[in-house]
N, C-alpha and C positions, 0 to 999 in steps of 0.2 A: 578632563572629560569634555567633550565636543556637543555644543549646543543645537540648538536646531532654532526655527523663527518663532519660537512662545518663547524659547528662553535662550537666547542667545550666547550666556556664560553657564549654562547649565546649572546656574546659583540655587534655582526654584526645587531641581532634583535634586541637588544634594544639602538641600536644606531638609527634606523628608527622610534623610540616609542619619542625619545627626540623631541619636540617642539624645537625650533631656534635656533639647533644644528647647529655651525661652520662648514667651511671648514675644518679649524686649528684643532677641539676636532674633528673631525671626522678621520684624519691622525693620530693623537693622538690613537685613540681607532683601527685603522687599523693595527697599529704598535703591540698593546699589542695582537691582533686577530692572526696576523703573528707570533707572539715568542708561544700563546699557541696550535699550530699546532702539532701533533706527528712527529717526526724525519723522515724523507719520503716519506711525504705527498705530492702530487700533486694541487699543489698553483693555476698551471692553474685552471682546473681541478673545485676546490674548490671555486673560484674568478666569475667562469662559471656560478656555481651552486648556488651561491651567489644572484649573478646578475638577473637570472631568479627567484627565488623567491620572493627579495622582491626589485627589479628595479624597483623602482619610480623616473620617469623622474623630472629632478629637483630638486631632494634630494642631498644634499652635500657627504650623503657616496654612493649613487649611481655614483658620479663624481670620489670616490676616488677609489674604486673599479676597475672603468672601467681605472682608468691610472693604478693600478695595474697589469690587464690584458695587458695595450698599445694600449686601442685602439682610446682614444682619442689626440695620438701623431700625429703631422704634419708627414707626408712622409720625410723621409732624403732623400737628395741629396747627390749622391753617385759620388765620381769625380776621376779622375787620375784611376789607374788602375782597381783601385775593379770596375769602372762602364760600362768598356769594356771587360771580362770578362763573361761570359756568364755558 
């Protein structure tokens, strides 16, 4: 299969095509998606563009994706200086 500039190896599509694809082989195949990126590239950006086309709620690399971006991280607590600071 022939990629396009989100996904270069098409890895990201046909991670969503695997039946009772892991957590684990979904990081897995996130890692190889990230090393065949062009030098430059904007990760945001790509992670975005990812997400909107094939976000399926409940998919494992739909989970990994989105920690990729951060958005499924707790809020930090931000204490001592840095959180009086403005």
């Amino acid at each position: 299969m022939k990629g396009d500039a989100l996904d270069p190896k098409a890895l990201i599509a046909e991670a969503y095509r695997i039946e009772g694809i892991t957590s684990e082989e979904c990081r897995s195949i996130f890692l190889d998606w990230a090393l065949s990126l062009p030098e430059g590239a904007d990760v945001q950006a790509a992670l975005s563009g990812l997400i909107a086309r094939h976000g399926v709620t409940g998919h494992p690399m739909t989970a990994v994706l989105k920690q990729g971006l951060g958005e499924d991280r707790p809020p930090r607590r931000r204490g001592g200086r840095a959180a009086r600071r403005l």
